[in-house]
C-alpha positions in Angstrom: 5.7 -158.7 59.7 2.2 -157.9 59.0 3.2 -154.0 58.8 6.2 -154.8 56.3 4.1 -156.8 53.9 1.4 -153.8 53.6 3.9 -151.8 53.3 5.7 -153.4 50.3 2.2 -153.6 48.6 1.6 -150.6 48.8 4.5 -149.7 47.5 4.2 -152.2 44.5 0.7 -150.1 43.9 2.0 -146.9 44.1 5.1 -147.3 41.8 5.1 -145.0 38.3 5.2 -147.2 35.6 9.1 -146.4 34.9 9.7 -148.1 38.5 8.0 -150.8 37.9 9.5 -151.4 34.7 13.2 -150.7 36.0 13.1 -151.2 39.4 14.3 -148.9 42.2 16.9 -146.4 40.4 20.2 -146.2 41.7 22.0 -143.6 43.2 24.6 -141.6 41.6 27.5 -143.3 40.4 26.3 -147.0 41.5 23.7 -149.8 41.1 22.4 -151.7 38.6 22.8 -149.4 35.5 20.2 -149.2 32.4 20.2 -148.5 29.3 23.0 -146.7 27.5 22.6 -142.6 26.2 19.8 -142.8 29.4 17.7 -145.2 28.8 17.1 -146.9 32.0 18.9 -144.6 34.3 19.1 -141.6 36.5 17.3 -138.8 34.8 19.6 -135.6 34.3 20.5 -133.5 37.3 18.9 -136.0 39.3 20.1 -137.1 42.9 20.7 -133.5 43.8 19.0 -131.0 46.2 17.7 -128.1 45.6 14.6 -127.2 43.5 14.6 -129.6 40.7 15.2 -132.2 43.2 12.3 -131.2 45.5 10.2 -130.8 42.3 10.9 -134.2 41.4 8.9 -135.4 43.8 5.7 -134.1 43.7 3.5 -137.2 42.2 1.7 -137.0 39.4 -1.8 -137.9 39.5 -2.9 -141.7 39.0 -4.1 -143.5 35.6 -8.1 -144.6 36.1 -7.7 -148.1 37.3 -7.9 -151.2 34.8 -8.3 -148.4 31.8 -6.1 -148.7 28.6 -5.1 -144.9 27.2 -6.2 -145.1 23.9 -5.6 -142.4 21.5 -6.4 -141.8 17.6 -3.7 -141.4 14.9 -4.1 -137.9 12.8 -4.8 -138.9 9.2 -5.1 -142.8 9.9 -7.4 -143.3 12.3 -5.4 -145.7 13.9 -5.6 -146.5 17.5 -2.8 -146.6 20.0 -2.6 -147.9 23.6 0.0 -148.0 25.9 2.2 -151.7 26.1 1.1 -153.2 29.6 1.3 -150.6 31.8 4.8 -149.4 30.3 4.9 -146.4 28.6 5.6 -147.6 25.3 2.6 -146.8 23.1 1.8 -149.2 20.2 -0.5 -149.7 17.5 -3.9 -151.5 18.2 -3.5 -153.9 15.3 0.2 -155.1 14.8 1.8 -157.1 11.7 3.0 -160.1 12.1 5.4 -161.9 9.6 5.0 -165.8 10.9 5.2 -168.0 7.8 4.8 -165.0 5.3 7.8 -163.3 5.2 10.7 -165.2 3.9 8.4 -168.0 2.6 4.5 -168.0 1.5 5.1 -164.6 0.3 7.5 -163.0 -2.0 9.6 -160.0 -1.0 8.2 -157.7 -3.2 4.7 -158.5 -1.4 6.1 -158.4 1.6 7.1 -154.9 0.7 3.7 -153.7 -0.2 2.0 -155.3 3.0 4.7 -153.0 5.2 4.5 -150.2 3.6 0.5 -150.3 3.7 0.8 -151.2 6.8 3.2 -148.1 8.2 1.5 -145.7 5.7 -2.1 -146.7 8.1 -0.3 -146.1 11.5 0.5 -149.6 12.2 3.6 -149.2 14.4 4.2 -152.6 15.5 6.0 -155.2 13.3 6.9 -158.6 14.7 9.2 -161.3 14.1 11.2 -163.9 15.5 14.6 -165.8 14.8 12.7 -169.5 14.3 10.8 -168.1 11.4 11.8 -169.1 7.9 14.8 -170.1 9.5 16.1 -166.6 9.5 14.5 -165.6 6.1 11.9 -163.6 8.0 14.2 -161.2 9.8 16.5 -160.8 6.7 13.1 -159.8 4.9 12.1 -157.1 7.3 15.5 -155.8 8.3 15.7 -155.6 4.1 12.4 -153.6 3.7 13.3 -151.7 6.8 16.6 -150.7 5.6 15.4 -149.3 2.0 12.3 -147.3 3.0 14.6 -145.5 5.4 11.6 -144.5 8.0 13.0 -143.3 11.2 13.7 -145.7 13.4 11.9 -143.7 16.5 8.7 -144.0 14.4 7.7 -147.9 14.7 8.4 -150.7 17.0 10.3 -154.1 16.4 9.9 -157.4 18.5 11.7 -160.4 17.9 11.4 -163.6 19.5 14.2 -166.3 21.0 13.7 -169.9 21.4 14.9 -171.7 18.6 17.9 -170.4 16.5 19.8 -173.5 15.5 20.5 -177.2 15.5 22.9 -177.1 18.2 22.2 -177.4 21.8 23.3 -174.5 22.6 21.7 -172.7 19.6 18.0 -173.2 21.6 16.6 -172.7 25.0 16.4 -169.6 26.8 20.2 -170.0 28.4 22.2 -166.9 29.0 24.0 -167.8 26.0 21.3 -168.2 23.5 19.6 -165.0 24.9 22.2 -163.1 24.3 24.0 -164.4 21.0 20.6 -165.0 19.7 19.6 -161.6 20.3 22.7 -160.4 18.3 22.3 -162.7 15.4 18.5 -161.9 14.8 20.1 -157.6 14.9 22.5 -158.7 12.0 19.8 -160.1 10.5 17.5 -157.4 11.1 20.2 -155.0 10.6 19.5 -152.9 13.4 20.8 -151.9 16.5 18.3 -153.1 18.8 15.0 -154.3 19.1 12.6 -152.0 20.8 10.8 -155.6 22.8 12.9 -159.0 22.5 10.1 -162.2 23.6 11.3 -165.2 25.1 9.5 -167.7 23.1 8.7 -170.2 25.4 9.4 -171.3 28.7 12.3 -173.2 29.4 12.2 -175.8 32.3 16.0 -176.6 31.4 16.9 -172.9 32.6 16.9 -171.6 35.9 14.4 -168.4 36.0 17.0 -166.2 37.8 19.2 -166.9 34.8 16.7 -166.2 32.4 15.7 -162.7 34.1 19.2 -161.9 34.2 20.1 -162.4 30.6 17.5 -160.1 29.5 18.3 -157.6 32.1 21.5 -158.0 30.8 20.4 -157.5 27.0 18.5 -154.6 28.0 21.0 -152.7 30.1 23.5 -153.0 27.3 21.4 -151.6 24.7 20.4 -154.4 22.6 16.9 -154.4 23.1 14.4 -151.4 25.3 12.0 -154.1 27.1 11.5 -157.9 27.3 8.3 -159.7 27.3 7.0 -163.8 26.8 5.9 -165.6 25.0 3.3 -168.5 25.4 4.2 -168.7 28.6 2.1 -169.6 31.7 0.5 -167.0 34.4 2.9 -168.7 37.1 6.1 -168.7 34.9 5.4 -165.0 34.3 4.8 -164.2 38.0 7.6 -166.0 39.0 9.5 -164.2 36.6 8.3 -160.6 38.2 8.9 -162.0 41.4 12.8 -162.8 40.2 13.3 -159.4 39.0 11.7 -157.4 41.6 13.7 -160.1 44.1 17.4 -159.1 42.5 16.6 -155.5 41.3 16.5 -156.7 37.7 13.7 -155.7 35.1 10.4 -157.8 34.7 8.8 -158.6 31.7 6.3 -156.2 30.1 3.7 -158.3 28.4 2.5 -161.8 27.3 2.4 -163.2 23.7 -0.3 -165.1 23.1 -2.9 -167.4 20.8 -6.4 -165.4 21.4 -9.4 -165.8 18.9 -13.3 -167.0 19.9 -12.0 -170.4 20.1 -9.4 -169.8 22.1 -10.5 -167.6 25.4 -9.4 -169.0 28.8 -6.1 -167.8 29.0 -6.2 -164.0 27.7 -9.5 -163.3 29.2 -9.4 -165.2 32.8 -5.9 -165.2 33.4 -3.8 -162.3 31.9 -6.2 -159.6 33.1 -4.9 -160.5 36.6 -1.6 -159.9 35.8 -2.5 -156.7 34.3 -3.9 -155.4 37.6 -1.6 -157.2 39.5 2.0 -156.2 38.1 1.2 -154.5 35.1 2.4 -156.9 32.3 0.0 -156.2 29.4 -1.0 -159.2 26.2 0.1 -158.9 22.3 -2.9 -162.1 21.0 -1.9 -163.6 17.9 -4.0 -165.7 15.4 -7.3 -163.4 15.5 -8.4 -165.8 12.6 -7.1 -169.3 14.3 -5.1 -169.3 11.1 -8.0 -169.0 8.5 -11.0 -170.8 10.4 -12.7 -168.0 10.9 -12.7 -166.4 7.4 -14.9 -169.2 5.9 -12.3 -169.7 3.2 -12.0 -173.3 4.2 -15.7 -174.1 4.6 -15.6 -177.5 3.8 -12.1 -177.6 1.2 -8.8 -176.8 1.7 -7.4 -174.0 -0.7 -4.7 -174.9 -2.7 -2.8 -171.2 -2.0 -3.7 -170.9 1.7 -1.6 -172.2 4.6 -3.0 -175.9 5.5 -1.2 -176.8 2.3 2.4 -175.3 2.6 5.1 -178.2 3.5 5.3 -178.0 7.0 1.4 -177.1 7.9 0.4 -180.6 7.8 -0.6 -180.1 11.1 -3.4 -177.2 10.3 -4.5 -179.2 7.3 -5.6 -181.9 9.9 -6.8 -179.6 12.3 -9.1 -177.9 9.7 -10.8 -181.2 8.4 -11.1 -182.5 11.7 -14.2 -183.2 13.4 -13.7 -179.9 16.0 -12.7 -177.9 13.1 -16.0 -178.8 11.2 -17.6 -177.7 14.1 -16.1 -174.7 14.4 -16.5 -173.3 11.2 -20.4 -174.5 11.8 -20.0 -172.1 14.5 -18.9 -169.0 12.4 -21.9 -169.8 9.8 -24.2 -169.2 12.6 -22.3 -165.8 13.3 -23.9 -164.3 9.7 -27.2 -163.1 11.8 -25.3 -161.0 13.9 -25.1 -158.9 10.6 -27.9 -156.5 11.2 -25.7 -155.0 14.3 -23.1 -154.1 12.3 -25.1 -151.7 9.6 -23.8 -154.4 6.3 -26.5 -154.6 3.5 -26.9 -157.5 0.7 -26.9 -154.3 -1.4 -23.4 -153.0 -0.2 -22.6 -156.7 -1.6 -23.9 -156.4 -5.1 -21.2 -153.7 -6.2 -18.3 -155.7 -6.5 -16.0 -153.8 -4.9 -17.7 -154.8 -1.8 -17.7 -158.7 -2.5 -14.4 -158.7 -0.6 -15.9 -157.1 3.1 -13.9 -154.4 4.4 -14.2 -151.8 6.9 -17.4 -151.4 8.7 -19.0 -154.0 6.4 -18.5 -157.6 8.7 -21.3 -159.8 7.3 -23.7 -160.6 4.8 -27.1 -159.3 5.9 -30.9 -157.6 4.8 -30.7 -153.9 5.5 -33.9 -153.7 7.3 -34.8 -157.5 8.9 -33.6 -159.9 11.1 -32.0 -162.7 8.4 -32.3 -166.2 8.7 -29.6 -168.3 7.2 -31.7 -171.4 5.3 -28.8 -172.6 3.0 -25.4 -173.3 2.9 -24.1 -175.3 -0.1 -20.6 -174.8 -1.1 -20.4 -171.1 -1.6 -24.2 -170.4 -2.3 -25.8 -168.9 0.7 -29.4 -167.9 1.1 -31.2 -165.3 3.3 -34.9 -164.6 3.6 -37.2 -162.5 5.7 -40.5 -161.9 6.0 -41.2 -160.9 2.1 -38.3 -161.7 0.3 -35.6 -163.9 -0.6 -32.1 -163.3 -1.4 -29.6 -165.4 -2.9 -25.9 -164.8 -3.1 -23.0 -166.2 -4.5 -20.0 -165.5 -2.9 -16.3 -166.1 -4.6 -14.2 -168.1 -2.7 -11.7 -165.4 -1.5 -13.9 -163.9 0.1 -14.0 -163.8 3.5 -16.3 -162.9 6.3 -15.0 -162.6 9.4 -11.5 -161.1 9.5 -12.9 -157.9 10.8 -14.7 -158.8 13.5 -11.6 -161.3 14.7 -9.1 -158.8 15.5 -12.0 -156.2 16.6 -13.5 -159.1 18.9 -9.7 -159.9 20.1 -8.9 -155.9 20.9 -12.0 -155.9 23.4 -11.2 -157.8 25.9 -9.2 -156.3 29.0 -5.7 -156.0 29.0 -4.7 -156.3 25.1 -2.4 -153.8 23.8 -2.4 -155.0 20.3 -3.3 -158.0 17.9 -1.2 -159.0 15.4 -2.1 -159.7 12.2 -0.9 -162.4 9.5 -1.4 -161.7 5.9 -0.7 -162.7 2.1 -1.5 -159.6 0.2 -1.8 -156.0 1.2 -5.2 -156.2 0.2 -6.1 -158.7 2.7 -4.0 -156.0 5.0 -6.6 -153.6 4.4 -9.5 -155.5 4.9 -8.1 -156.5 8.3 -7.7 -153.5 9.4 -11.2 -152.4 8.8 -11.6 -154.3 12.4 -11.0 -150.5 14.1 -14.3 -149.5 12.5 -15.9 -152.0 13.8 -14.5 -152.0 16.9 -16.9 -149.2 18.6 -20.0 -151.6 17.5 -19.6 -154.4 20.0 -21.5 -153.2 22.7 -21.9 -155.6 24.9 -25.3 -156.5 24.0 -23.3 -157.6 20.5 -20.9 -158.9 22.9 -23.2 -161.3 24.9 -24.9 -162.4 21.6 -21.9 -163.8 20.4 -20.9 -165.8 23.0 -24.7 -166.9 23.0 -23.6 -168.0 19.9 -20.1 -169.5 20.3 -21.2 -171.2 23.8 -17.8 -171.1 25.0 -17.3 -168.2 27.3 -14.6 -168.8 30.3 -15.9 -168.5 33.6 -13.8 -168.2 36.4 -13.3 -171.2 38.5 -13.0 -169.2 42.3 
């Protein structure tokens, strides 16, 4: 017994990344089948002897442990990374189209924010069939159909959880994967998703039946890989278990909520997984919805989110006692400026007001600043000989570059997706890749110096 279990893991370790994506491929003419047009199964020519079948064989060399392959887009400076440890390679900052599409935004914005978006390298576009009640899809599928890019050049994910009223219209049943799938491809008018996210767990659904339905899904074309959503690390290992159990295909990464208030999950718990069987993380809200931009800083803007029907729910969160504190907490984060090479001067030209790429915070150009003041939008810095007082608009934000960049270090993440109004706000965002290759981890260990809330494991 002892023998057999080293055995299997060191088979597990060994595996390319296609195997342990697929599972064991079948021989020819038999087993379960993948993708159709060759997606999933036997290469060509393959299950022969000869030559090409001996050459096969010969392994290729092995990835560096734990590291992410990054690589630089030509002309856009866009970073890419591989999915988990699939082989699909996405975009280090995604866009996201929760609440925008199909409702806070209108279409011919959300037009301008995806074509900025693409025309910068962003590859990754995500949706799900909840959102807008369907608007969202029908938006993106719109946009997607008139700019007529190729469809091998980006990456769509949708997400399945809720899709109707009707029982059977929610849950992560075999049913609802499936017909849900379809209804968010007419929507999307596509013909498959390239990553389809369950969006939730489901205690009401057996897990064998919820592996099986996107094994299904997958093998018939409608979608190239699943992933979750939100879901736990023992729900997703139990998941992996089920496939590799069956010979059906495992899930390749983990939606979920990651920004400096939010920590324990993407930075103690999915990096384990990521060693372990490979399943990489997609974080969301790199801003915790706008708390981190300063917009809020004591008001709630009348044309931001905490005041569309429906966000009731973020309106209390931001006037509530932890939200105060929390946006106390990114007001400290202004002294951190002097890292990050951003000069009051860079402020005074106007263009500058609102911070984009390598500019993060509000700082002197050659002293440590001390913030005395913060009065509605007023904020004062002095050093040693001078004073200097600024008066920032209220669209301004300071943070939104650091958020996703801060997100993007930690182990395991493939990509963070980003939520935004305006393609201008798009742009600022995705300044975050210049400041990236700044947090050293001096920075690094400042910040959470700062912040006082850094996970520690618990063995």
């Amino acid at each position: 017994m002892q023998v057999s279990i080293a055995c299997t893991e060191q088979n597990l370790r060994s595996r390319s990344s296609e195997d342990r994506l697929c599972g064991p491929r079948p021989g020819p003419g038999g087993g379960n089948g993948g993708l159709a047009g060759g997606g999933h199964g036997n290469p060509p020519g393959g299950g022969g002897s000869g030559p090409k079948a001996r050459a096969a064989l010969v392994p290729r060399p092995p990835a560096p442990a734990g590291a992410l392959r990054e690589s630089t887009g030509r002309g856009t400076g866009m970073k890419y990374r591989n999915l988990g440890k699939s082989g699909l390679r996405v975009s280090c900052l995604g866009l996201g189209t929760w609440v925008t599409f199909g409702s806070q935004i209108s279409d011919e914005t959300a037009e301008d924010v995806l074509t900025v978006a693409y025309e910068h390298g962003v590859n990754l576009f995500d949706t799900a069939e909840v959102y807008a009640a369907g608007k969202a899809e029908r938006t993106l599928g719109n946009i997607l159909k008139s700019k007529g890019w190729r469809r091998s050049s980006y990456v769509i994910t949708t997400k399945i959880f809720w899709g109707g009223q009707a029982e059977t219209e929610r849950g992560l049943s075999r049913k609802h994967i499936i017909e849900g799938l379809r209804g968010s491809l007419e929507r999307l008018q596509l013909g498959y998703v390239d990553i389809v996210f369950a969006n939730r767990s489901d205690p009401n659904c057996p897990m064998e039946e919820i592996v099986r339905a996107m094994t299904y899904v997958i093998n018939q074309g409608l979608a190239l890989y699943w992933g979750t959503s939100r879901w736990g690390a023992a729900e997703i290992m139990e998941a992996y278990s089920m496939a590799r159990q069956f010979n059906l295909i495992p899930p390749v990464c983990e939606q979920a909520e990651h920004h400096l208030f939010q920590r324990e999950k993407v930075e103690m718990q999915l990096p384990e997984l990521y060693h372990k069987i490979g399943v990489g993380s997609v974080t969301w809200y790199p801003v915790a919805c706008g708390l981190i931009t300063s917009k809020y800083d004591g008001r709630v803007p009348d044309t931001c989110r905490a005041n569309i029907k429906g966000y009731q729910w973020l309106k209390d969160k931001v006037q509530s006692e932890d939200g105060k504190k929390q946006q106390a907490k990114v007001m400290d984060l202004l002294p951190m400026a002097h890292q990050l090479g951003c000069t009051v001067a860079q402020l005074a030209i106007g263009e500058t007001l609102y911070l984009q790429g390598p500019c993060l915070l509000l700082t002197c150009s050659q002293a440590h600043p001390k913030t005395d003041l913060s009065l509605g939008r007023t904020l004062v810095f002095r050093d040693t000989s001078e004073i200097y007082v600024v008066t920032v608009p209220h669209q301004c934000s300071f943070f939104p570059p650091l958020a996703p960049a801060w997100c993007l270090r930690s182990e395991g993440v493939s990509s963070v997706l980003l939520g935004v109004s305006s393609a201008e706000q798009l742009i600022e965002h995705l300044g975050a890749l210049q400041v990236l290759s700044q947090l050293t981890p001096q920075t690094v260990m400042e910040i959470d110096g700062l912040l006082g809330n850094k996970p520690h494991s618990k063995k």
